[in-house]
Backbone bond lengths (Angstrom), bond angles and torsions (degrees), N, CA, C in turn:
res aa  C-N    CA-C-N  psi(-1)  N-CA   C-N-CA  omega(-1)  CA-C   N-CA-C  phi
1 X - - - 1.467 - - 1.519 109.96 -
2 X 1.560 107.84 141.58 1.228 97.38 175.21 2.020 108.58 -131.87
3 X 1.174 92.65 161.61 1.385 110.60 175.84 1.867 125.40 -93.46
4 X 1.539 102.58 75.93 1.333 104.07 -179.63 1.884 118.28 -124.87
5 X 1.845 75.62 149.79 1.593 87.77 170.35 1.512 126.34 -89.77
6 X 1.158 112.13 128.43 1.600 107.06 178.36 1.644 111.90 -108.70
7 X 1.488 104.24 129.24 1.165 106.00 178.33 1.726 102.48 -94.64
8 X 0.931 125.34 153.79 1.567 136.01 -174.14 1.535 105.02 -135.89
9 X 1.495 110.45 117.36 1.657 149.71 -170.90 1.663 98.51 -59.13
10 X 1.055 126.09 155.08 1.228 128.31 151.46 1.772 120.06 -56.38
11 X 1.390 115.76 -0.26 1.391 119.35 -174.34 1.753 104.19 -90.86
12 X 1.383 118.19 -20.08 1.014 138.63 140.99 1.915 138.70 -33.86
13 X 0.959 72.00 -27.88 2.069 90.99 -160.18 1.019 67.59 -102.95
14 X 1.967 108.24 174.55 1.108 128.31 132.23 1.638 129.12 -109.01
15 X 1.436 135.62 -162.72 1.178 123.35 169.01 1.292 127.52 -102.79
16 X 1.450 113.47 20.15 1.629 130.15 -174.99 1.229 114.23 -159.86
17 X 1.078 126.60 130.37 1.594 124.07 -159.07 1.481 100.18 -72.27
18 X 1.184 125.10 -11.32 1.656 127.97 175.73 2.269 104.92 -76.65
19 X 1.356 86.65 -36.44 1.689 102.44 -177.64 1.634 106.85 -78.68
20 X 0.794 88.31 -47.05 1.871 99.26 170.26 1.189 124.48 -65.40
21 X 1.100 127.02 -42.19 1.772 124.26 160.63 1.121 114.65 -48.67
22 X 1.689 130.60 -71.82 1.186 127.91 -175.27 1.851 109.25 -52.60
23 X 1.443 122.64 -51.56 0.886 123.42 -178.47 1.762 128.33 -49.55
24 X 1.433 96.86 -28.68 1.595 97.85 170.10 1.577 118.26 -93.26
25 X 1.718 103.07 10.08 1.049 102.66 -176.57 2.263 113.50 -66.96
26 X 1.466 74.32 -38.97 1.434 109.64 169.61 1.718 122.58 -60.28
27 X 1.424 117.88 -47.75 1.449 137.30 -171.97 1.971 89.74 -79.70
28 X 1.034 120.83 -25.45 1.643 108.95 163.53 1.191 128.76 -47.15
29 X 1.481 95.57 -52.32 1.630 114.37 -162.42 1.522 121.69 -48.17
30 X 1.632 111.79 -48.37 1.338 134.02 160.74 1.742 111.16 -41.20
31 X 0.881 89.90 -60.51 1.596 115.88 -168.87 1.521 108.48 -48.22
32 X 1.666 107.42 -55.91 1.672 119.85 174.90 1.232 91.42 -49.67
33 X 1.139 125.22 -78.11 1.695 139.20 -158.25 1.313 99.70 -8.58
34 X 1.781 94.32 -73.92 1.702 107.85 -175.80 1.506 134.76 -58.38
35 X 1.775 90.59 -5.68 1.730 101.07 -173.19 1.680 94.89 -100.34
36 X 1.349 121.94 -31.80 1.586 123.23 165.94 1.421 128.25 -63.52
37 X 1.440 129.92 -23.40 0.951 151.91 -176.14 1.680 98.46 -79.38
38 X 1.438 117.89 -23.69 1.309 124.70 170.83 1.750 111.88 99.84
39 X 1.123 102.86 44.50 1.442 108.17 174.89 1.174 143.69 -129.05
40 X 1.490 126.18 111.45 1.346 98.65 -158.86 1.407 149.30 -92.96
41 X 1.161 124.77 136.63 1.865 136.38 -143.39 1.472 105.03 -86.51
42 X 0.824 104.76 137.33 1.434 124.21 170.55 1.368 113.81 -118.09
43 X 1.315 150.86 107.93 1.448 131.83 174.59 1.569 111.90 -118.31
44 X 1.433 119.39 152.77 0.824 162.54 -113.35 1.414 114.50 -163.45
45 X 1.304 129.24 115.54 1.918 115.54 163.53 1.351 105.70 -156.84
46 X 1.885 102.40 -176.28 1.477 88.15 -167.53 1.580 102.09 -97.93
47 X 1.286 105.63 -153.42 1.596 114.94 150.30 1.608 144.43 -166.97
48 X 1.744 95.05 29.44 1.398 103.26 177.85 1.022 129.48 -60.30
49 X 1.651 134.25 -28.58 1.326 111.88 159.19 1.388 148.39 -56.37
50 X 1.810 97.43 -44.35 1.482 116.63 150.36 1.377 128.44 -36.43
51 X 1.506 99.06 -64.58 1.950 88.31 -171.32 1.282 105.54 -80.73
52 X 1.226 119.25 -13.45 2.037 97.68 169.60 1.157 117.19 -95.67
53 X 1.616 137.66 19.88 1.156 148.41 123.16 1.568 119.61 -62.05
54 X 1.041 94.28 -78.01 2.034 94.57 165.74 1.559 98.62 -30.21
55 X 1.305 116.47 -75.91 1.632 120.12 -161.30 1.805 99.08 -49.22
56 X 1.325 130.42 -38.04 1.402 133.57 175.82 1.133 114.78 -65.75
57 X 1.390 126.83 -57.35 1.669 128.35 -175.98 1.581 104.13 -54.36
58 X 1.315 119.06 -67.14 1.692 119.14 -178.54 1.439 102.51 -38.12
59 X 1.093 121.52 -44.05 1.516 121.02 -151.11 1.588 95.82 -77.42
60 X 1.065 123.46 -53.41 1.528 140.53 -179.08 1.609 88.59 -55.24
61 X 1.620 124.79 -70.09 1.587 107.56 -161.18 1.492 101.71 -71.24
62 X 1.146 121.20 -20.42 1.865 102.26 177.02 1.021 120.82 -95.76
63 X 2.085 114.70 8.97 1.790 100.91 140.45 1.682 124.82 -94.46
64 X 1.478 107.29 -7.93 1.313 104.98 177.64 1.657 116.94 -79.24
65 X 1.361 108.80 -17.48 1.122 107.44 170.15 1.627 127.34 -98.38
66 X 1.503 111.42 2.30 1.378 141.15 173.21 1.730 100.95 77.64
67 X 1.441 131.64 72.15 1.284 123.89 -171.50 1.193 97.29 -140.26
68 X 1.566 127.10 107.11 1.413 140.47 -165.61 1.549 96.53 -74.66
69 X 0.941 131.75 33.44 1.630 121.01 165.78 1.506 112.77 -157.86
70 X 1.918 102.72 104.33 1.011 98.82 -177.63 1.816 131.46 -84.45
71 X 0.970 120.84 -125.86 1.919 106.56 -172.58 1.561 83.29 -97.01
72 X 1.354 122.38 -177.93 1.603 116.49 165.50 1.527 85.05 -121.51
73 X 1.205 91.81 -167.43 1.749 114.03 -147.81 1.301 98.01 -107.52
74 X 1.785 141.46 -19.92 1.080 145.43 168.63 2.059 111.68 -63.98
75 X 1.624 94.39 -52.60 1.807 99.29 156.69 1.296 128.25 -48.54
76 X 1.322 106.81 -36.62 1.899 111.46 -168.58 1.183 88.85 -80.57
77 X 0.794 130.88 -26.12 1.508 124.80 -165.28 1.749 120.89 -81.04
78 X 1.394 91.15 -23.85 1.656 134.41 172.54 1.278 106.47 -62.27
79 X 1.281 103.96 -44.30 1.486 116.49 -129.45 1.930 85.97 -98.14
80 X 1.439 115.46 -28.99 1.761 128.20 -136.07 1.897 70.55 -105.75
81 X 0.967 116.48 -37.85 1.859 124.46 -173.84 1.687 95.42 -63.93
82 X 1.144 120.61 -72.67 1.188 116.11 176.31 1.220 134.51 -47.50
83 X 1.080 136.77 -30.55 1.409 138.14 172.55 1.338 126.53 -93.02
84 X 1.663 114.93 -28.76 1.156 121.74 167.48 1.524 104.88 -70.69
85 X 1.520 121.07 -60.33 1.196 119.89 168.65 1.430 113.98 -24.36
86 X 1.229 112.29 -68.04 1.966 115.23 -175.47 1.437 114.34 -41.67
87 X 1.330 123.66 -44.44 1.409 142.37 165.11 1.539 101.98 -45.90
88 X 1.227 82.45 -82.23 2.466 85.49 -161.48 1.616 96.97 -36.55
89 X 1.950 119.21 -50.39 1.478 112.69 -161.10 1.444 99.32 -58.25
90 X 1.228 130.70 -71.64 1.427 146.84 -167.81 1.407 106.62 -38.36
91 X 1.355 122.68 -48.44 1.701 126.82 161.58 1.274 121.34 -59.03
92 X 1.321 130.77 -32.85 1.267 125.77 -161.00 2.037 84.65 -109.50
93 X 1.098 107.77 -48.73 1.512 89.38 166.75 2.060 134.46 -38.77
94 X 1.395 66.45 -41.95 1.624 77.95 -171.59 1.919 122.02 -75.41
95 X 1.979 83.09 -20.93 1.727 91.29 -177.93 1.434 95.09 -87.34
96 X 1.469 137.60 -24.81 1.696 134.09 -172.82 1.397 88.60 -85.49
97 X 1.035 137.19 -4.39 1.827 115.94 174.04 1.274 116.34 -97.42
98 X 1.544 112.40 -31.92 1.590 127.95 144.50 1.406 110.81 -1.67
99 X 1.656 80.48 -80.56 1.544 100.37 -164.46 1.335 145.83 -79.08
100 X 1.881 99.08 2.82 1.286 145.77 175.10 1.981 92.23 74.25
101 X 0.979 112.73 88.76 1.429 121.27 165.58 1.361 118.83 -149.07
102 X 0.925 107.84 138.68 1.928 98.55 -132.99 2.643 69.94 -116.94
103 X 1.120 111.07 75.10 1.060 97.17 175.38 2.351 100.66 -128.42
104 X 1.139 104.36 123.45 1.844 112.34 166.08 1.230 129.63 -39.84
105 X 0.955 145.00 133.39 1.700 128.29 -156.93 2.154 92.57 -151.80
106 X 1.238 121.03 128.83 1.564 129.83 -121.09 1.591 91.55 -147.30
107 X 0.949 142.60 84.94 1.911 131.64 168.17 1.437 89.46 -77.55
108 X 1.520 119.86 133.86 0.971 131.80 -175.79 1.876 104.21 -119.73
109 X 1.160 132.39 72.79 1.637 139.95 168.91 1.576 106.19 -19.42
110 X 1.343 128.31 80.76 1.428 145.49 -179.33 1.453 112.81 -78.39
111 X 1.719 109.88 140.57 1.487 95.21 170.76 1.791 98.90 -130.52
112 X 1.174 126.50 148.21 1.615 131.61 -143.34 1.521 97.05 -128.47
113 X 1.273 100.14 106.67 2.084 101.69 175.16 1.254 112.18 -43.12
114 X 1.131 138.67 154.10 1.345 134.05 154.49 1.618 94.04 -141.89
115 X 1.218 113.36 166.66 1.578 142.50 -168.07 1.556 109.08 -97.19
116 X 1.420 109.35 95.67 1.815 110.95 -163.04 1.771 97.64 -57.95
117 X 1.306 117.89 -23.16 1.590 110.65 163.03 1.172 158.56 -77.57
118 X 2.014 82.10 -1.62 1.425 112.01 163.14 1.779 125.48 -29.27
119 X 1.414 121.35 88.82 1.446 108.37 -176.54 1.730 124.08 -38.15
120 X 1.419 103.16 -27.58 1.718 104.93 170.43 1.466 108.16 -37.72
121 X 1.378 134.95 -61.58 1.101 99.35 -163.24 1.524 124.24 -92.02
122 X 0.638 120.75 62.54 1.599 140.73 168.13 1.396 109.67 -141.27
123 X 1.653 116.13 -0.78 1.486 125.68 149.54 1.364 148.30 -141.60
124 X 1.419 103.35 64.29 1.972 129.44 -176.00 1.262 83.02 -8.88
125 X 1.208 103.05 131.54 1.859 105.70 157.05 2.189 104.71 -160.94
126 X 1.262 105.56 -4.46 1.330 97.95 168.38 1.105 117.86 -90.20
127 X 1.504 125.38 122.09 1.417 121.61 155.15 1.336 120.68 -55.74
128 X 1.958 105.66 143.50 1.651 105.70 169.72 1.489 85.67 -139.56
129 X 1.411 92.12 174.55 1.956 107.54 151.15 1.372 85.24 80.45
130 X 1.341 94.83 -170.79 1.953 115.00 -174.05 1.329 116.08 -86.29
131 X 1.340 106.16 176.62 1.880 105.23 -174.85 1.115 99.97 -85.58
132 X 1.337 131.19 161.68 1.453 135.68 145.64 1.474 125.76 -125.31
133 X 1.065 137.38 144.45 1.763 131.32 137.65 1.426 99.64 -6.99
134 X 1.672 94.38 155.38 1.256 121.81 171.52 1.748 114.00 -79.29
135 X 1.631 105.40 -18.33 1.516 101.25 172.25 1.351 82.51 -101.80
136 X 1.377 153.80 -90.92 1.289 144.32 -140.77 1.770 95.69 -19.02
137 X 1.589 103.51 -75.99 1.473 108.41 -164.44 1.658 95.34 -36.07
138 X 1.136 152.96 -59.22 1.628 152.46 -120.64 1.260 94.91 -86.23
139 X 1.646 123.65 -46.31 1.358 147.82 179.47 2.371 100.92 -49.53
140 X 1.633 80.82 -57.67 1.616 76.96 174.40 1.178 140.08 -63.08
141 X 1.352 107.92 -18.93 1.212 133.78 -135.74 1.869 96.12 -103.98
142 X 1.661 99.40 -51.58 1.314 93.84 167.32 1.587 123.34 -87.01
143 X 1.285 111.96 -14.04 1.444 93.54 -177.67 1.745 111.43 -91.46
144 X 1.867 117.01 -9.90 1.077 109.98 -176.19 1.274 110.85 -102.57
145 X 1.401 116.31 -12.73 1.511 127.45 -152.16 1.520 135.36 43.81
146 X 1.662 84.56 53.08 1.964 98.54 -172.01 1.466 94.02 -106.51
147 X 1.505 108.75 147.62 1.503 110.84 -177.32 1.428 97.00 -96.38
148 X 1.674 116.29 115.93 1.466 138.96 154.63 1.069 131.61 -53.99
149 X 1.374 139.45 102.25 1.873 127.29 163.48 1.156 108.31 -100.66
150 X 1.118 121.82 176.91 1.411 153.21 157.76 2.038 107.10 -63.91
151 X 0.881 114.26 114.07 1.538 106.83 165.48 1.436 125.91 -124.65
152 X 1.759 94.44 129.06 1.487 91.85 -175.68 1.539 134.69 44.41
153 X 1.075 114.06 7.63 1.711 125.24 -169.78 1.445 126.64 89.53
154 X 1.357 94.58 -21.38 1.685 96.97 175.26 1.591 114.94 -73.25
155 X 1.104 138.17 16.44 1.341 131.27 164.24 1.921 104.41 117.06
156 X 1.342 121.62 165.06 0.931 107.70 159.99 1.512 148.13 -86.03
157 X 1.299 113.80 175.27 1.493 120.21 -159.38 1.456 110.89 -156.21
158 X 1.986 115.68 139.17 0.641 111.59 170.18 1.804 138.67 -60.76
159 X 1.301 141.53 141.91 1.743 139.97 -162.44 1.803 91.16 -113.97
160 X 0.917 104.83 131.46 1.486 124.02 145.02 1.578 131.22 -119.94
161 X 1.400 126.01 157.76 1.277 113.40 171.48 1.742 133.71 -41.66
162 X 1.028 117.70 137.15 1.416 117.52 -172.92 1.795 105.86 -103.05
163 X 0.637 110.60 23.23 1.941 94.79 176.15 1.306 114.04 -5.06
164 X 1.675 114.15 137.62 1.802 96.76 169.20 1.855 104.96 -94.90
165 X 1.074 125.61 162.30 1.330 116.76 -167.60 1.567 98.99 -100.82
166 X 1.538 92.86 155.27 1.851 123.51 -161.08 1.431 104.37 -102.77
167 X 1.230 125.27 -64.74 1.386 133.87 179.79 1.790 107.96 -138.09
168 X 1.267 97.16 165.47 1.796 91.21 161.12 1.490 108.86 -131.68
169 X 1.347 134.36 125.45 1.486 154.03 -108.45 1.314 72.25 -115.48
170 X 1.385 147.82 -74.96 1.677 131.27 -157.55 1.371 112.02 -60.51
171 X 1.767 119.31 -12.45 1.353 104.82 -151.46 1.541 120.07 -47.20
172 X 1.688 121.39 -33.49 1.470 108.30 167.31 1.421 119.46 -39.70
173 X 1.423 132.55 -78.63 1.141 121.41 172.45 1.427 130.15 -52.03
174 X 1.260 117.64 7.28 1.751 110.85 164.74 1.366 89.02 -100.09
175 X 1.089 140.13 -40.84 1.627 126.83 177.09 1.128 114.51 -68.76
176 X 1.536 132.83 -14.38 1.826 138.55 165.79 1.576 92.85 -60.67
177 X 1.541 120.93 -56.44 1.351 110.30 -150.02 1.731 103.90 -78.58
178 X 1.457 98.99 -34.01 1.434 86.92 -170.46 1.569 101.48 -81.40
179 X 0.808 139.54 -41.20 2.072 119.03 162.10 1.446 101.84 -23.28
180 X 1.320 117.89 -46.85 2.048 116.78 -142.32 1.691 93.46 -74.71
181 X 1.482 110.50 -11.02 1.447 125.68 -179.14 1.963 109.94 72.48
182 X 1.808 103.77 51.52 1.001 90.51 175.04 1.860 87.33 -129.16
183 X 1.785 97.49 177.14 1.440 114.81 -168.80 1.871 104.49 -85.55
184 X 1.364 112.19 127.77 1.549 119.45 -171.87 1.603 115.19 -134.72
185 X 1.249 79.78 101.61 1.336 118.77 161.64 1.835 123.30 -50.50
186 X 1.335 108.81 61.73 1.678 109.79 -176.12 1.469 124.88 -137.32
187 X 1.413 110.47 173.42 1.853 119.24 -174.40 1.622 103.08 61.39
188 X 1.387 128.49 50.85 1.512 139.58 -157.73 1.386 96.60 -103.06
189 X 1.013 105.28 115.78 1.642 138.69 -178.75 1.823 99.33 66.83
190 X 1.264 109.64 39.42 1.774 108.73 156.69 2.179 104.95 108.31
191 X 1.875 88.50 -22.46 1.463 99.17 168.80 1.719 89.86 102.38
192 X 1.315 111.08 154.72 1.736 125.49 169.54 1.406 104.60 -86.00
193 X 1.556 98.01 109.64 1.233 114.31 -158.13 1.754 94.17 -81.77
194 X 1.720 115.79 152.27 1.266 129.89 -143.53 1.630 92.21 -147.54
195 X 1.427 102.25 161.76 1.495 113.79 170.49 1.727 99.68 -152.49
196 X 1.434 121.34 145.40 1.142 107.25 142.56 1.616 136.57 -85.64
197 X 1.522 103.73 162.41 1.496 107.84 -168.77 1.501 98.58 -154.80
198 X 1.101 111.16 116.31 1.617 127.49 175.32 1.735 114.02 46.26
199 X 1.018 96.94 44.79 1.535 105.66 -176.62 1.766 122.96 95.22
200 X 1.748 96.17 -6.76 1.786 88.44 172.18 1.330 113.48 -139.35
201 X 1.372 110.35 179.47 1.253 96.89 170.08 1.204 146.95 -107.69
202 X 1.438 148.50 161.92 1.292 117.38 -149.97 1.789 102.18 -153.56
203 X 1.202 114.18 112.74 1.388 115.51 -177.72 1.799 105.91 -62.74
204 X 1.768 86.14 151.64 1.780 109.99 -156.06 1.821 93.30 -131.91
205 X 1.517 114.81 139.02 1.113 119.87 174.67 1.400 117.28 -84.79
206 X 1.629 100.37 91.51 1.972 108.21 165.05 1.577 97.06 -167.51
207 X 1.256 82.43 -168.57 1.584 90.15 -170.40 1.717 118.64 -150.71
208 X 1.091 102.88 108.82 1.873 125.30 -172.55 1.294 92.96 -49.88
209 X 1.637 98.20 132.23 1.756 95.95 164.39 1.701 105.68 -84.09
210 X 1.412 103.35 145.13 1.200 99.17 -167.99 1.882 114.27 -82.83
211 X 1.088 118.13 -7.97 1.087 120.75 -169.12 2.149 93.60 -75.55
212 X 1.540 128.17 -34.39 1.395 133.30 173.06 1.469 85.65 -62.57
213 X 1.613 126.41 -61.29 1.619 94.06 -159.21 1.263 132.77 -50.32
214 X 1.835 79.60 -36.93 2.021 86.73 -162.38 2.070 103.57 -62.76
215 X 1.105 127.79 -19.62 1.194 140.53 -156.06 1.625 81.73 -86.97
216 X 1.180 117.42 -73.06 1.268 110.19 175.54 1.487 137.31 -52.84
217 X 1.467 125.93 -32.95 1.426 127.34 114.77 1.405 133.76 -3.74
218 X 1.209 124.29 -64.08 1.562 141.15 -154.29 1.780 73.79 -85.98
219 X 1.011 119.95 -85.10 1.069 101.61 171.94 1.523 165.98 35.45
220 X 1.473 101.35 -97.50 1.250 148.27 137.29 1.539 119.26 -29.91
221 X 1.581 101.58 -67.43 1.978 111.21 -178.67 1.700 98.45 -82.89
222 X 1.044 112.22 8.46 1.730 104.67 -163.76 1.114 116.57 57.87
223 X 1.372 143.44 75.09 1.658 139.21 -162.47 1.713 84.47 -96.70
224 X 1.285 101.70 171.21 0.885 123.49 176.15 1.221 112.67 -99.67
225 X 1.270 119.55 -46.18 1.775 122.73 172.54 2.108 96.20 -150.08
226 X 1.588 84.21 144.67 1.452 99.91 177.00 1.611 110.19 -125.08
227 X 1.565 88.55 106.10 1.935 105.76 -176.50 0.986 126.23 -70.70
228 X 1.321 159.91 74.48 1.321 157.97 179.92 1.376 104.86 -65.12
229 X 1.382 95.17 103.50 1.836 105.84 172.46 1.671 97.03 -108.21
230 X 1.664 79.40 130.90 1.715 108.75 167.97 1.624 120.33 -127.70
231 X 1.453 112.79 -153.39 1.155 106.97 -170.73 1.874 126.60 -101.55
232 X 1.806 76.07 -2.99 1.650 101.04 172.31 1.542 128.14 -106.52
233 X 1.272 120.13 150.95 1.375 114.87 -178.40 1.615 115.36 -69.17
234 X 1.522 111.43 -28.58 1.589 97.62 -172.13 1.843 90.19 -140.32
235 X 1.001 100.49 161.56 1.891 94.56 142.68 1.151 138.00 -73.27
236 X 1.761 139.40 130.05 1.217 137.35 -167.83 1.432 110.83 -114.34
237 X 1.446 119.45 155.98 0.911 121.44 155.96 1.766 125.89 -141.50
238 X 1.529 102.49 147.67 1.289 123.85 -139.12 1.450 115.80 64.58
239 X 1.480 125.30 51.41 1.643 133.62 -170.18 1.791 92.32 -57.77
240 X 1.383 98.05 144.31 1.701 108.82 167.84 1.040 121.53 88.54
241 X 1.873 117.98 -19.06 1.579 137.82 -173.43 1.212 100.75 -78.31
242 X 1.585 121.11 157.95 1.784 121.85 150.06 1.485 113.13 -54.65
243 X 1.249 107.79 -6.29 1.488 114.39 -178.41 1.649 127.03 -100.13
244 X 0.959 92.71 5.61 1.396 114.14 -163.44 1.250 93.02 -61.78
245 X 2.085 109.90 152.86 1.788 117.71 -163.46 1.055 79.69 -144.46
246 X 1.244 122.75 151.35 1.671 131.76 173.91 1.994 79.26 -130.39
247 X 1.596 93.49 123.01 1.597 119.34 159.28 1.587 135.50 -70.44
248 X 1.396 132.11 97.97 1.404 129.61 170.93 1.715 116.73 -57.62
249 X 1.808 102.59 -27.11 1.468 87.23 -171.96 1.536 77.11 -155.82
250 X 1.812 118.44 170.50 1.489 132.15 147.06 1.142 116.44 -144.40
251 X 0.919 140.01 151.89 1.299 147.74 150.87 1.520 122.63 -59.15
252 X 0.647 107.79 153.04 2.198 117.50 176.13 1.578 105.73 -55.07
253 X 1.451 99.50 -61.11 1.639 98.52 164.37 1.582 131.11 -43.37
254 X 1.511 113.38 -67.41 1.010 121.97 143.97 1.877 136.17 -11.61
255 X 1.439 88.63 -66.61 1.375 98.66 173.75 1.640 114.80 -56.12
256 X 1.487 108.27 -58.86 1.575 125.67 170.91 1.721 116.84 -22.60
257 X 1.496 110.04 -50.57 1.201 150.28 -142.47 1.443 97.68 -90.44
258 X 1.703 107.85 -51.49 1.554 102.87 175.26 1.713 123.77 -114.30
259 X 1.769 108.55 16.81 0.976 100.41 144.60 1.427 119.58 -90.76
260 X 1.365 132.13 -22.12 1.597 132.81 167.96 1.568 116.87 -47.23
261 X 1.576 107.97 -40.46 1.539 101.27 170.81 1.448 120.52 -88.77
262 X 1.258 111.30 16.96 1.577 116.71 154.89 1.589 95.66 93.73
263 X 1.217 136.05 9.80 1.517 135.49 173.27 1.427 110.07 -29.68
264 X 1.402 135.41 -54.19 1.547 153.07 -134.87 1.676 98.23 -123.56
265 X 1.118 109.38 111.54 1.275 120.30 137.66 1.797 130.32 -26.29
266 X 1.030 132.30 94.49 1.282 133.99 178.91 1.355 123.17 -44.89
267 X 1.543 119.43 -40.29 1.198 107.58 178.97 1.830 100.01 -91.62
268 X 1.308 126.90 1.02 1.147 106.40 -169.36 1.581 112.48 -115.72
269 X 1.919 110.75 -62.85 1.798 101.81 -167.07 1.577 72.76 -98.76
270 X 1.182 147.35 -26.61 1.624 115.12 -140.33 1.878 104.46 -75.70
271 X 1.182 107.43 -22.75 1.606 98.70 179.47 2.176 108.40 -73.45
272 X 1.477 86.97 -27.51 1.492 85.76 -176.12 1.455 96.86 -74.65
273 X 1.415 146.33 -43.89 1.226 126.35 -162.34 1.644 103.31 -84.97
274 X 0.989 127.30 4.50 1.671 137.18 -178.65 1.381 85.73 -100.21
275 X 1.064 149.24 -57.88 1.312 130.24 -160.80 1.637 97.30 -80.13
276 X 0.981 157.62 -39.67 1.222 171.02 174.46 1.662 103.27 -40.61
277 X 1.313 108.59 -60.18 1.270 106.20 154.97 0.999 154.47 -72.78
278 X 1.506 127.44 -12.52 1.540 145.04 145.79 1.637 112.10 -65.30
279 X 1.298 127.39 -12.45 0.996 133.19 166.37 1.700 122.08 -81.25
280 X 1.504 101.64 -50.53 1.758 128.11 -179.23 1.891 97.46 -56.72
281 X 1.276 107.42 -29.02 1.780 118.89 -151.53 2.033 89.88 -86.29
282 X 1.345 93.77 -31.28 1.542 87.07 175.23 1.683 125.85 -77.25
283 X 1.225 101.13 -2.38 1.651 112.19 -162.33 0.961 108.61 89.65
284 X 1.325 152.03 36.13 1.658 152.77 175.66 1.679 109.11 -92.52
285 X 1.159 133.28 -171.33 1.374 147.27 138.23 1.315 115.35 -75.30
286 X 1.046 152.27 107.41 1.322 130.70 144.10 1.786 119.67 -102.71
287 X 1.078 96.82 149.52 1.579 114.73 -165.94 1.399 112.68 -130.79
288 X 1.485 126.60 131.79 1.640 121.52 169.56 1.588 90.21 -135.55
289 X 1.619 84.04 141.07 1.744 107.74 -170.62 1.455 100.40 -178.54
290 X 2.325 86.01 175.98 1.903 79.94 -162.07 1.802 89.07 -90.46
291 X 1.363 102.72 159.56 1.268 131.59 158.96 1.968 107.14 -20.01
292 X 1.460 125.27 -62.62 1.091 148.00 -179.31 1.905 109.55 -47.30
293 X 1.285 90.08 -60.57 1.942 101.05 176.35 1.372 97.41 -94.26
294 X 1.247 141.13 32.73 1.109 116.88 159.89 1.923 122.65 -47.33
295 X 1.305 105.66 -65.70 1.686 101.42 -177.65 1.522 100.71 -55.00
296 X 1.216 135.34 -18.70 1.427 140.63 -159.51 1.485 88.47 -69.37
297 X 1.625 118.02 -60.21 1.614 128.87 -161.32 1.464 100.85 -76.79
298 X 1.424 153.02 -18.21 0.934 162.06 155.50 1.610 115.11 -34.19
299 X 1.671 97.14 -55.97 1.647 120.84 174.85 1.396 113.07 -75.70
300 X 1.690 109.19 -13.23 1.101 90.43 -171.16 1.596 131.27 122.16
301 X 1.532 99.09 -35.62 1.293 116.64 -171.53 1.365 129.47 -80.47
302 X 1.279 106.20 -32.83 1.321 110.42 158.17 2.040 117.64 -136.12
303 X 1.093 110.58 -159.13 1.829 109.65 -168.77 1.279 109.71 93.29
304 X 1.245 105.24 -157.88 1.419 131.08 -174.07 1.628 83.16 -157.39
305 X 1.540 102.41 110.37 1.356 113.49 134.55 2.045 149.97 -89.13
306 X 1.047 124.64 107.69 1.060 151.51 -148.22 1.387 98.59 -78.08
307 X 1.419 134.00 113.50 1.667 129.12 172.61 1.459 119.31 -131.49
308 X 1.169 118.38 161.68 1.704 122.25 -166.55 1.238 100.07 -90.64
C-alpha cells in the first residue's frame, strides 16, 4: 500500500459548476481504482478558473448594487475550496459506494503559509478566471485594474501573485484523517494563502499554484509518491516541433536543464515539472501523467517519472 497525493489538472474541473459535476463524475473513476487497489489518496486540485470567476461575479454584483467592497481573494479562494471540494467528495463517494467500499471521503478548507516577503507579489504571474481576447482582456483591464497576459496561446487571462507555499496550517488534521483511513480532500486550488502578523494569521490576496502545494503536502504527510495528473500522457520536450520527445523518466538535473531552455510553458507544465522536482529532491516519487493512466504511471507504464 501506498501513501499518495494526487494533484488534479484543470482538465479535471469543469468551467461551470453545472459542467463540473457531471465531469467529476468521470475524474472519480480513476481515482477509486487507486483507492481499491488499496492505497491511500490524498487529493489535491487546482482552482484558477473558479476563483477568478468567483473573484469576477462579486465584483460585478457589488458594482451593480453600488457596494465599494468587493469579496477579497483569500474568500474566493474559500469559496472555489468549497464547492469544488463538495463535487470531487460526492463523486468519489458515490463511485466507492458503487463499488461497495464502505470508505469516508472529508474536504478539509486549508489555509497555506506563505512568506509576506515572497517577491511574487510585486509580480502577478498566476493565471485565474476565463480566457479572453486581446481587446476583451484591455476592456478588463482598465475598468477593473487586473493585470492581463497572454497565456500559453489560449487567449488572455487574468495574473495574480503566486507565493510559493511554506507550511500547510491543517496539516495535523489531514494526517488525523488519513491515519483514520479515510479519503482527503485538501490544499484545493493551492490552499488560502496566509501570512503571519503579530501572532495571527491573516489572509493575503494571491493564489498558490497548486501543483507547489500538493508537493509540499506530499511532503508534509510523508507520501510516498506525488502524481500530477494532467491532460498529457508524458512530458515533452520541444512540444509542437517535428522534434518533439515525449519523456519516460528525468532527472532533477535534467529537468533543471530543460526548464532553463524554455521547454515548459509557464502557465502550464513548467510549474508542474518544478513541483515534481522539489518533491523528487526530498526522496519521494514524483510522477506527471494524464488523469486516465494514472494507475498505468504508478506501474510504470506510462507518465513521466521525475528522479533526484
Amino acid at each position: 500500500m501506498k501513501k499518495l497525493v494526487i494533484a488534479l489538472g484543470g482538465n479535471a474541473l469543469g468551467n461551470t459548476p453545472y459542467e463540473q459535476l457531471k465531469l467529476v463524475q468521470q475524474t472519480a473513476k480513476p481515482i477509486v481504482d487507486l483507492i481499491e487497489a488499496g492505497n491511500q489518496v490524498v487529493i489535491a486540485h487546482g482552482n484558477g478558473p473558479q476563483v477568478g470567476m468567483i473573484n469576477l461575479a462579486m465584483s460585478t454584483a457589488a458594482n451593480a448594487k453600488a457596494i465599494k467592497s468587493d469579496m477579497p481573494f483569500p474568500e474566493c479562494g474559500a469559496m472555489s475550496q468549497g464547492y469544488i471540494g463538495y463535487h470531487l467528495q460526492n463523486s468519489i463517494q458515490n463511485e466507492l459506494r458503487a463499488r461497495g467500499l464502505k470508505k469516508s471521503v472529508a474536504t478539509v478548507v486549508t489555509q497555506v503559509l506563505v512568506d509576506e516577503a515572497d517577491p511574487a507579489f510585486s509580480h502577478p504571474s498566476k493565471p485565474i478566471g476565463a480566457f479572453y481576447s486581446k481587446e476583451e482582456a484591455e476592456k478588463i483591464a482598465a475598468e477593473k485594474g487586473y493585470t492581463m497576459v497572454e497565456d500559453a496561446g489560449r487567449g488572455y487571462r487574468q495574473v495574480v501573485p503566486s507565493p510559493k507555499p511554506v507550511d500547510v496550517v491543517e496539516k495535523e488534521m489531514v494526517n488525523t484523517l488519513i491515519d483514520a483511513g479515510h479519503v482527503v480532500i485538501t490544499v484545493g486550488g493551492g490552499g488560502i494563502p496566509v501570512i503571519e502578523k503579530d501572532g495571527r494569521l491573516v489572509g493575503v490576496p494571491a493564489v498558490i499554484d497548486k501543483d507547489f502545494a500538493s508537493a509540499k503536502l506530499a511532503e508534509l504527510v510523508k507520501a510516498d509518491a506525488l502524481v500530477i495528473l494532467t491532460a498529457v500522457d508524458r512530458v515533452a520536450i520541444n512540444w509542437g516541433k517535428p522534434d518533439q520527445k515525449s519523456l519516460e523518466t528525468m532527472t532533477c538535473e535534467e529537468a533543471e536543464r530543460y526548464c532553463k531552455e524554455g521547454h515548459f510553458a509557464p502557465g502550464s507544465m513548467l510549474p508542474k515539472v518544478q513541483a515534481a522536482m522539489s518533491f523528487a529532491r526530498t526522496g519521494g516519487e514524483a510522477i506527471i501523467a494524464s488523469l486516465e493512466n494514472a494507475a498505468a504511471a504508478l506501474r510504470g507504464e506510462s507518465g513521466t517519472k521525475i528522479t533526484e
